[in-house]
PyMOL CGO cylinders between C-alpha atoms (Angstrom):
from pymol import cmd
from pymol.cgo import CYLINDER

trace = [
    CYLINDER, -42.33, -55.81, -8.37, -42.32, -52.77, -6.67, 0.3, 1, 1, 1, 1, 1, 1,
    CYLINDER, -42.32, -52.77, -6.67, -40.60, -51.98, -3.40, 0.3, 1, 1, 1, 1, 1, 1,
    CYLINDER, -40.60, -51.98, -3.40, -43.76, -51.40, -1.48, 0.3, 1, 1, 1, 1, 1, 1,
    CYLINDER, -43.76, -51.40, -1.48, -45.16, -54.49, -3.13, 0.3, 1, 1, 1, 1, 1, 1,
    CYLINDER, -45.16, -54.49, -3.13, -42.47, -56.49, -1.86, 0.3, 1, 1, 1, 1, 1, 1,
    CYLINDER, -42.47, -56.49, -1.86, -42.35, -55.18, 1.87, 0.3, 1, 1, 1, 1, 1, 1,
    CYLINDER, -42.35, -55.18, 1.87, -46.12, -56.01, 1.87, 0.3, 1, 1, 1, 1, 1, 1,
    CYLINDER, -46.12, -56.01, 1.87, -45.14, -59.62, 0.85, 0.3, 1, 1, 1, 1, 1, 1,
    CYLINDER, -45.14, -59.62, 0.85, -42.27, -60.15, 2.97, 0.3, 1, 1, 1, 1, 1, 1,
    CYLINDER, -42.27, -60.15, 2.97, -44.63, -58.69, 6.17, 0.3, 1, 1, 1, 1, 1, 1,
    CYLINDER, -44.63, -58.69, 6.17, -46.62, -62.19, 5.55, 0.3, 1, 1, 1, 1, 1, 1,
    CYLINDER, -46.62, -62.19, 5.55, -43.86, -64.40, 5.75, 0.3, 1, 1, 1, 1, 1, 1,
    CYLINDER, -43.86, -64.40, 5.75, -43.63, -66.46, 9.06, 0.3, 1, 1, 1, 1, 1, 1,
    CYLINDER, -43.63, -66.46, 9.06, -39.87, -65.16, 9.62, 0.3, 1, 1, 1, 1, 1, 1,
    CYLINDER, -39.87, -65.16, 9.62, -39.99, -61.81, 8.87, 0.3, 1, 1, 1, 1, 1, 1,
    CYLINDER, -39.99, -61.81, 8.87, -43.95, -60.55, 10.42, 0.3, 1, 1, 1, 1, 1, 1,
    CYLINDER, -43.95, -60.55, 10.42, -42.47, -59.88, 14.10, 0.3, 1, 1, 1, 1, 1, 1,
    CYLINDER, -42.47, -59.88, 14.10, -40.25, -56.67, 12.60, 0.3, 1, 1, 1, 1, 1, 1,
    CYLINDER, -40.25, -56.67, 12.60, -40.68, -53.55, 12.40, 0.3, 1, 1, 1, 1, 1, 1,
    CYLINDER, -40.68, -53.55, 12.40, -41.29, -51.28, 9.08, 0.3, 1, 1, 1, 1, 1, 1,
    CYLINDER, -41.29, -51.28, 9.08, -38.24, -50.28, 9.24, 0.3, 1, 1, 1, 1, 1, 1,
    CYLINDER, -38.24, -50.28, 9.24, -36.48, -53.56, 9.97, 0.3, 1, 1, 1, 1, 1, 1,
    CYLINDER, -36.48, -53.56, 9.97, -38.14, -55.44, 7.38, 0.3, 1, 1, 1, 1, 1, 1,
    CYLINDER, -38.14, -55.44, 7.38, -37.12, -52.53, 5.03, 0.3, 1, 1, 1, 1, 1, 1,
    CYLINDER, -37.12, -52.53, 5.03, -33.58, -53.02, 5.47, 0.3, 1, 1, 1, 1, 1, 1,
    CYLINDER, -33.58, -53.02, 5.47, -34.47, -56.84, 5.20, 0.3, 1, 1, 1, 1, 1, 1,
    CYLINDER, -34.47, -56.84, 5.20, -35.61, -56.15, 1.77, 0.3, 1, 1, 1, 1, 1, 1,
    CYLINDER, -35.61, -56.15, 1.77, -33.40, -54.14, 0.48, 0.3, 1, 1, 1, 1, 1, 1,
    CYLINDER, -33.40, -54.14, 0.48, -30.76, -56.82, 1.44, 0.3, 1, 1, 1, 1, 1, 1,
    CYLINDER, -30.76, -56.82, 1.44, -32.60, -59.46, -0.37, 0.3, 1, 1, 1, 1, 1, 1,
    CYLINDER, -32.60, -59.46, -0.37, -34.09, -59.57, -3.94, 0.3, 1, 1, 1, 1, 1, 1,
    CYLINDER, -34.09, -59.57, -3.94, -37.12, -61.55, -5.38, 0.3, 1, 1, 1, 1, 1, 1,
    CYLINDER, -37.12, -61.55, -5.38, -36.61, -64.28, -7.88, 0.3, 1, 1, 1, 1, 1, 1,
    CYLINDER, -36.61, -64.28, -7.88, -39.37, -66.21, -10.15, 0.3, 1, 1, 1, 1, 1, 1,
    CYLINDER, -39.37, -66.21, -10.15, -39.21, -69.61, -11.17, 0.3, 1, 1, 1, 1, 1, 1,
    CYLINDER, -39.21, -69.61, -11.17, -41.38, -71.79, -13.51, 0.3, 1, 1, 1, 1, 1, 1,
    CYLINDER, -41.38, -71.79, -13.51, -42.58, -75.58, -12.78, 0.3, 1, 1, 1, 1, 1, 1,
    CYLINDER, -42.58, -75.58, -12.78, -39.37, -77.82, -12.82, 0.3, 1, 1, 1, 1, 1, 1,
    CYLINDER, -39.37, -77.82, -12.82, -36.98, -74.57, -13.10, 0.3, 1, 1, 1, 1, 1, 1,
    CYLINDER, -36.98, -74.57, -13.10, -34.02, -75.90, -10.28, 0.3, 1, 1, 1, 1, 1, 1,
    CYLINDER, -34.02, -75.90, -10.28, -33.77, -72.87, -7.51, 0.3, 1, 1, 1, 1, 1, 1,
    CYLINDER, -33.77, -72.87, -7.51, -30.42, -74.29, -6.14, 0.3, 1, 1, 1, 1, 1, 1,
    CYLINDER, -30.42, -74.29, -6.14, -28.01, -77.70, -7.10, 0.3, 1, 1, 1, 1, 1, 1,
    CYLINDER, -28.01, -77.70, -7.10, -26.97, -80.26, -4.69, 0.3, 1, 1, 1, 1, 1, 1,
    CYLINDER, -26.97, -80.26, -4.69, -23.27, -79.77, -3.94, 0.3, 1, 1, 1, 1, 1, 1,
    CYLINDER, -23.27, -79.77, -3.94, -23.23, -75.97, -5.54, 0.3, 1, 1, 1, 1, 1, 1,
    CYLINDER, -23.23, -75.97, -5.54, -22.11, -73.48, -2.95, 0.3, 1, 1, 1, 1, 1, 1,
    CYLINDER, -22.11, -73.48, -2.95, -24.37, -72.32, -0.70, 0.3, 1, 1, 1, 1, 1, 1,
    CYLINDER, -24.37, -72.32, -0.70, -24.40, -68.58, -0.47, 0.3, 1, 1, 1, 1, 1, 1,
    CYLINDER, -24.40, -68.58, -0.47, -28.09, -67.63, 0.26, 0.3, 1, 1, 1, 1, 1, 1,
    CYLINDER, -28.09, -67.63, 0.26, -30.61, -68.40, 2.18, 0.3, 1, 1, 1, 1, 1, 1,
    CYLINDER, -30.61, -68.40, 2.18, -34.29, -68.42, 0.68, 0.3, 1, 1, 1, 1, 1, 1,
    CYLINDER, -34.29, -68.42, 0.68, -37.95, -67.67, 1.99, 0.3, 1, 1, 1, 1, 1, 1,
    CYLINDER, -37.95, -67.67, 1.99, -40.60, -69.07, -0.35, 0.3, 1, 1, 1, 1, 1, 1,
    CYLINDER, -40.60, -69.07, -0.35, -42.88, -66.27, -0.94, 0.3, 1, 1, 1, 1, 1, 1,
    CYLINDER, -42.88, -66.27, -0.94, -45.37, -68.22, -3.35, 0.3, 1, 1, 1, 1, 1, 1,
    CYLINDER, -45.37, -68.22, -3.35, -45.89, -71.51, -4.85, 0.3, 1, 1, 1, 1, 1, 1,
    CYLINDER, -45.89, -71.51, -4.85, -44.33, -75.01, -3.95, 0.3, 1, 1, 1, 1, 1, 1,
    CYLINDER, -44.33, -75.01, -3.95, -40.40, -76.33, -4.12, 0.3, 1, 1, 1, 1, 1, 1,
    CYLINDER, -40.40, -76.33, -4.12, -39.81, -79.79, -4.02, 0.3, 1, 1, 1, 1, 1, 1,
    CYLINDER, -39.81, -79.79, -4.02, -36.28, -80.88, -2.26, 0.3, 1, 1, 1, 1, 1, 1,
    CYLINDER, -36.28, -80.88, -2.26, -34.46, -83.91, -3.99, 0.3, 1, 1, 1, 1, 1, 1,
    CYLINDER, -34.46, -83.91, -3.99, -31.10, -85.55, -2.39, 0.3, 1, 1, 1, 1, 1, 1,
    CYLINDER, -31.10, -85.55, -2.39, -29.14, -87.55, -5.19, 0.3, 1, 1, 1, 1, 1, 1,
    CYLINDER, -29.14, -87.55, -5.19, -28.00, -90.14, -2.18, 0.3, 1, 1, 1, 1, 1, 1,
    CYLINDER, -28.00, -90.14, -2.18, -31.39, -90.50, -1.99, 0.3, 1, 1, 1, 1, 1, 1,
    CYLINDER, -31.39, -90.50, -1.99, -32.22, -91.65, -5.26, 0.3, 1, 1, 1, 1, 1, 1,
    CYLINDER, -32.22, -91.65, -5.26, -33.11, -88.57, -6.58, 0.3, 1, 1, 1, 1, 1, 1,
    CYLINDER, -33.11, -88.57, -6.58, -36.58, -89.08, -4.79, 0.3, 1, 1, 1, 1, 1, 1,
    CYLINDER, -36.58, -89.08, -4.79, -38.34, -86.35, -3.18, 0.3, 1, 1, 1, 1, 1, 1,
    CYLINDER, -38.34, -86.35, -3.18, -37.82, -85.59, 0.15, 0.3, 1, 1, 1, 1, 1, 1,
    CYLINDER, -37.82, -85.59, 0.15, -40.08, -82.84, 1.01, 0.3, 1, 1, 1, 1, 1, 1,
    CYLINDER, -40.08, -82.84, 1.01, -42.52, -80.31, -0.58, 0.3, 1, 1, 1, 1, 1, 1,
    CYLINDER, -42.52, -80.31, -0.58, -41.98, -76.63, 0.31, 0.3, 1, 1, 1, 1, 1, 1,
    CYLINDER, -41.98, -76.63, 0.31, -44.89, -74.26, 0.46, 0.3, 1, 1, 1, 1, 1, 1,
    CYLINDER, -44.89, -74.26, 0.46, -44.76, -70.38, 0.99, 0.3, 1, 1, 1, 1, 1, 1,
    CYLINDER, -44.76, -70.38, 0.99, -44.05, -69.76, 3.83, 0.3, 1, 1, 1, 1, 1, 1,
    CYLINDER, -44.05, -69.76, 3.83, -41.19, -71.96, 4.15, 0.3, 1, 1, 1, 1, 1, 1,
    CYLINDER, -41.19, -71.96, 4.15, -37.38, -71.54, 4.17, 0.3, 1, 1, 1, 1, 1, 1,
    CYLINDER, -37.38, -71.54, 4.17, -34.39, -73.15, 2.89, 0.3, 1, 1, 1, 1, 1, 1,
    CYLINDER, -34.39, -73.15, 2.89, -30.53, -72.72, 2.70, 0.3, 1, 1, 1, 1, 1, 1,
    CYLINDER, -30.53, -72.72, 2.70, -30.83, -71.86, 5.99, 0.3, 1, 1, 1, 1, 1, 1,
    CYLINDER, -30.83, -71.86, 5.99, -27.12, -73.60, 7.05, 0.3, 1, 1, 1, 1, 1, 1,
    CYLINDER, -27.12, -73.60, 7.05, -25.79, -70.45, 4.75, 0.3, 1, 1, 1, 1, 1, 1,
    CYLINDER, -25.79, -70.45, 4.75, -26.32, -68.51, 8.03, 0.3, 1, 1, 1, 1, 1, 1,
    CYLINDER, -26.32, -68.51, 8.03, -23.69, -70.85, 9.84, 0.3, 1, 1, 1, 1, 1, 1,
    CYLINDER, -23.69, -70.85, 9.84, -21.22, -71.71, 7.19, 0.3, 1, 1, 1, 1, 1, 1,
    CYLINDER, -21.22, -71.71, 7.19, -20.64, -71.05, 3.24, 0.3, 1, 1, 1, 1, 1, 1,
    CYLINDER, -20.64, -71.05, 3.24, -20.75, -74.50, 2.15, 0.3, 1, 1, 1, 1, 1, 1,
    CYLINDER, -20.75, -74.50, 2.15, -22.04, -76.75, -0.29, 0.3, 1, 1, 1, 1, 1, 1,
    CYLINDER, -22.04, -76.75, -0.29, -25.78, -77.53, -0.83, 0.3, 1, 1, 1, 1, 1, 1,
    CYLINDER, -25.78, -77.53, -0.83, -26.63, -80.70, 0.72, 0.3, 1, 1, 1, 1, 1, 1,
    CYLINDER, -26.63, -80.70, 0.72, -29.69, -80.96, -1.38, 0.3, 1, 1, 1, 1, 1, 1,
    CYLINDER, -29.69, -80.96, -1.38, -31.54, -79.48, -4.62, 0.3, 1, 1, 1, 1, 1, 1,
    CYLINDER, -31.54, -79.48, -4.62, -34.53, -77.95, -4.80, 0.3, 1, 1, 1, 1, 1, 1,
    CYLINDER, -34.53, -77.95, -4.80, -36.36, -77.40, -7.59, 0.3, 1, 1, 1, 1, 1, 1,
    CYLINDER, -36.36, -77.40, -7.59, -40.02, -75.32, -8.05, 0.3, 1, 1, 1, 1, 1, 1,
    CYLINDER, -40.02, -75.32, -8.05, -43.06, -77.11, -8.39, 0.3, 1, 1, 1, 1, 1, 1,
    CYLINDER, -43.06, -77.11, -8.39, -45.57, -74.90, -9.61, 0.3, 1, 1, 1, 1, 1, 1,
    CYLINDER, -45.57, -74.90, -9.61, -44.18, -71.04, -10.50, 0.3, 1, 1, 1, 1, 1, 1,
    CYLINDER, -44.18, -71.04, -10.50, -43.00, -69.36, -7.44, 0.3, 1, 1, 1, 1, 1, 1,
    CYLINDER, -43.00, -69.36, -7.44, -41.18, -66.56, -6.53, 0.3, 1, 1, 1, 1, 1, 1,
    CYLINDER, -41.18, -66.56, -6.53, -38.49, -66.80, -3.89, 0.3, 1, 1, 1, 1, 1, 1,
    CYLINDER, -38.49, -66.80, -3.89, -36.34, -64.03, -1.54, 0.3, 1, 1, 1, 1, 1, 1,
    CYLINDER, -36.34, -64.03, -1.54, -32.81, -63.82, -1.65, 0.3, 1, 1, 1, 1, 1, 1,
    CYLINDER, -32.81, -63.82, -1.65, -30.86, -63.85, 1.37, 0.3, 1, 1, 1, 1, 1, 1,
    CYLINDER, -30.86, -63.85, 1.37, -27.36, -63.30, 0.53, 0.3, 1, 1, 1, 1, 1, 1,
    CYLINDER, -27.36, -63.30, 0.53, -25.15, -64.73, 3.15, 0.3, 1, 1, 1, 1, 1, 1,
    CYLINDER, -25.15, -64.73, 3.15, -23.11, -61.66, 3.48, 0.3, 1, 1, 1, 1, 1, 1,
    CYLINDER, -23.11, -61.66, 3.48, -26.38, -59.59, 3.53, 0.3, 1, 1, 1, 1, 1, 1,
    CYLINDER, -26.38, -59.59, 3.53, -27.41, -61.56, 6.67, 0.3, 1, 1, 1, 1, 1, 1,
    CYLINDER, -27.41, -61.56, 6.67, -24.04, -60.74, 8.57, 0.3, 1, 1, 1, 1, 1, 1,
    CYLINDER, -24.04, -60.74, 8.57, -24.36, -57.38, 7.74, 0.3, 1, 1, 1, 1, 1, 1,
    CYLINDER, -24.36, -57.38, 7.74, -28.00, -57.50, 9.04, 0.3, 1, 1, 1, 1, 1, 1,
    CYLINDER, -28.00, -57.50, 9.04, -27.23, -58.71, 11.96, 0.3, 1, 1, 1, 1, 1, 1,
    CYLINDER, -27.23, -58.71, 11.96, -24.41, -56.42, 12.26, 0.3, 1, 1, 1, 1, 1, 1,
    CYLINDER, -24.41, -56.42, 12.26, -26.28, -53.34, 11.53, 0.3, 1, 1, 1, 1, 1, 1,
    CYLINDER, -26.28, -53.34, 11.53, -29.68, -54.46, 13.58, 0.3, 1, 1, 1, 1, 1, 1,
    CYLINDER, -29.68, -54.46, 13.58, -28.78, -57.23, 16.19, 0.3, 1, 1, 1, 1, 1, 1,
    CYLINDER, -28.78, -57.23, 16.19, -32.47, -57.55, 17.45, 0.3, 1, 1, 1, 1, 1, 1,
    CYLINDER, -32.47, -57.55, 17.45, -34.26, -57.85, 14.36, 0.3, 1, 1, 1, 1, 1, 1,
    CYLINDER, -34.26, -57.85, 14.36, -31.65, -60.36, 13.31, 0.3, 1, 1, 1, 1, 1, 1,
    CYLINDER, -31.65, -60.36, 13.31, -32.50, -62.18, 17.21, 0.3, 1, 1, 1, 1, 1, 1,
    CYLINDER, -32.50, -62.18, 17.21, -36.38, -62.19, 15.96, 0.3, 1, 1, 1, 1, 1, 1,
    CYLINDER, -36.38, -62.19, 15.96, -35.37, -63.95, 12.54, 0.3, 1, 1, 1, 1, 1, 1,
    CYLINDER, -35.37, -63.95, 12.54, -32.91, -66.20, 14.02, 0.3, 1, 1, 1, 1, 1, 1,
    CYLINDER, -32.91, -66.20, 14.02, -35.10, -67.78, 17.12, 0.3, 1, 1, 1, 1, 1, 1,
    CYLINDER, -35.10, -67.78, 17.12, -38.36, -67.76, 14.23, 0.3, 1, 1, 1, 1, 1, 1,
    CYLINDER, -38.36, -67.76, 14.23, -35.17, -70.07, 12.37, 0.3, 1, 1, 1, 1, 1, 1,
    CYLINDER, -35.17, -70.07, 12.37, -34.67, -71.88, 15.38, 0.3, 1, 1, 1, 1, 1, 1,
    CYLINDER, -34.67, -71.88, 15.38, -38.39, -73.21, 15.81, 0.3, 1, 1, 1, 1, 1, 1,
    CYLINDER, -38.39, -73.21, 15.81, -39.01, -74.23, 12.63, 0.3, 1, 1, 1, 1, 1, 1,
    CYLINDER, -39.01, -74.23, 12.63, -35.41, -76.42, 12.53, 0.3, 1, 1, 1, 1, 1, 1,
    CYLINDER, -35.41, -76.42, 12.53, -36.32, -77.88, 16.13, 0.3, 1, 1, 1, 1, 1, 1,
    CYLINDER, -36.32, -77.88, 16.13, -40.16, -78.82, 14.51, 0.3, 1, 1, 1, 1, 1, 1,
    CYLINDER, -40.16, -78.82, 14.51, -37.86, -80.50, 11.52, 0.3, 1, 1, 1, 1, 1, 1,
    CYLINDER, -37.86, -80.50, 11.52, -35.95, -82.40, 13.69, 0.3, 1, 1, 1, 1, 1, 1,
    CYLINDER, -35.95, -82.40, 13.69, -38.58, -83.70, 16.09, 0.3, 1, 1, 1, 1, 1, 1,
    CYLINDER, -38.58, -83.70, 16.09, -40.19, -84.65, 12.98, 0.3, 1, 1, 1, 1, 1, 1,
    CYLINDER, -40.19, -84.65, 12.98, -37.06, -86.80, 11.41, 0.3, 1, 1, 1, 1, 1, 1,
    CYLINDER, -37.06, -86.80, 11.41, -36.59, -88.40, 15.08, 0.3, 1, 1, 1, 1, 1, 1,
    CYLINDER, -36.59, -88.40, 15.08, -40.22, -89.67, 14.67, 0.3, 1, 1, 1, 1, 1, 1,
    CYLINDER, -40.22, -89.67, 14.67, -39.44, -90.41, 11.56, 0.3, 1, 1, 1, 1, 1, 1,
    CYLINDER, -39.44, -90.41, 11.56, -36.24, -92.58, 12.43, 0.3, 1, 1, 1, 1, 1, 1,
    CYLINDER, -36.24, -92.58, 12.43, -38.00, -94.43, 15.39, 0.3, 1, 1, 1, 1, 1, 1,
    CYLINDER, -38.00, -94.43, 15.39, -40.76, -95.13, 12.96, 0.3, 1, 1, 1, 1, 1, 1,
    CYLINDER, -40.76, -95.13, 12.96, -38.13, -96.95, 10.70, 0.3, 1, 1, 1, 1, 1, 1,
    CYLINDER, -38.13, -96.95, 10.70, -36.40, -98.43, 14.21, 0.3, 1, 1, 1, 1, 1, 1,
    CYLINDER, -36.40, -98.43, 14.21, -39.63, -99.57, 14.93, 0.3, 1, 1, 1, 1, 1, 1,
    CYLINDER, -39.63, -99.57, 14.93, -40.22, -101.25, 11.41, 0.3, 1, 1, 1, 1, 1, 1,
    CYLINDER, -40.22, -101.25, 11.41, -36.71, -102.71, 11.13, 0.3, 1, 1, 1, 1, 1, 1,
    CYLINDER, -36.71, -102.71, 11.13, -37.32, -104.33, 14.62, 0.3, 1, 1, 1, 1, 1, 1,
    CYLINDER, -37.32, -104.33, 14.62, -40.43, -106.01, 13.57, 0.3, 1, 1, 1, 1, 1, 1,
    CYLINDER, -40.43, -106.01, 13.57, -39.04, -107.21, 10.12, 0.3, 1, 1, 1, 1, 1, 1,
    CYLINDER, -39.04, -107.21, 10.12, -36.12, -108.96, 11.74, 0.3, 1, 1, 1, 1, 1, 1,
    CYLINDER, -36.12, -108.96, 11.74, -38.28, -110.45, 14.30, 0.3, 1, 1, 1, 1, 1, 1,
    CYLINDER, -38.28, -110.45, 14.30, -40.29, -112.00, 11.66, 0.3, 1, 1, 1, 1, 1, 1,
    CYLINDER, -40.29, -112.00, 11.66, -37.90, -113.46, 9.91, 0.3, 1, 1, 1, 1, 1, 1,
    CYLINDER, -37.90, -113.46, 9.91, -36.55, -115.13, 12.72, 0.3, 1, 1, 1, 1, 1, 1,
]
cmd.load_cgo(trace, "trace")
């Protein structure tokens, strides 16, 4: 993929559209695109978590082995993981694993400090885009847990 290629898909993605040409060309040259094919894994459960990763195209499914090994979400472009690379290097909580094919930038960790190093205020516009999408997450996993509250509450009640 060419370089110009790849700014102009970056400059779609959610995170990255507030910066400048110039930002998002440092962004990319810090980065790199990776392909995957259906049921290719993008990143291991309990691996080291080094990168963060925007979904550019195509679908990533997110499986948690304490879990079952069931599916806990479906990723479309647009979307992020690995995003708790950006706090601390440690081990994946979950895997993901593509879908459909889909290609995937590469967010080295180390990249990202020097990013935010180098451009502070491009790294601010990334970081608060980061920011909404976790709080959205979270409101969505409290509904989720009050729905289950809820449900629990009810089953006990009925078997009383």
């Amino acid at each position: 993929m060419s370089f110009d290629l790849v700014i102009a898909v970056l400059r779609r993605h959610p995170l990255l559209h507030r910066l400048s040409d110039e930002q998002l060309q440092r962004f990319a040259r810090a980065g790199e695109i990776e392909s995957y094919e259906p049921e290719e894994t993008i990143v291991s459960e309990g691996t080291l978590g080094d990168s963060i990763y925007l979904l550019l195209t195509g679908a990533a499914e997110v499986h948690k082995e304490g879990a079952g090994g069931r599916k806990l979400a479906l990723l479309r472009a647009g979307e992020f993981f690995g995003e708790m690379t950006l706090v601390e290097a440690a081990s994946r909580c979950a895997t993901v694993v593509a879908s459909e094919e889909s290609e995937v930038f590469r967010l080295p960790n180390q990249a990202v400090h020097r990013l935010a190093n180098e451009d502070p205020r491009a790294m601010n516009l990334v970081l608060v885009a980061i920011i909404r999408v976790l709080s959205e997450r979270l409101r969505h996993m409290n509904e989720t847990v009050a729905t289950v509250g809820q449900l629990s509450d009810w089953l006990a009640g009925s078997l009383v």
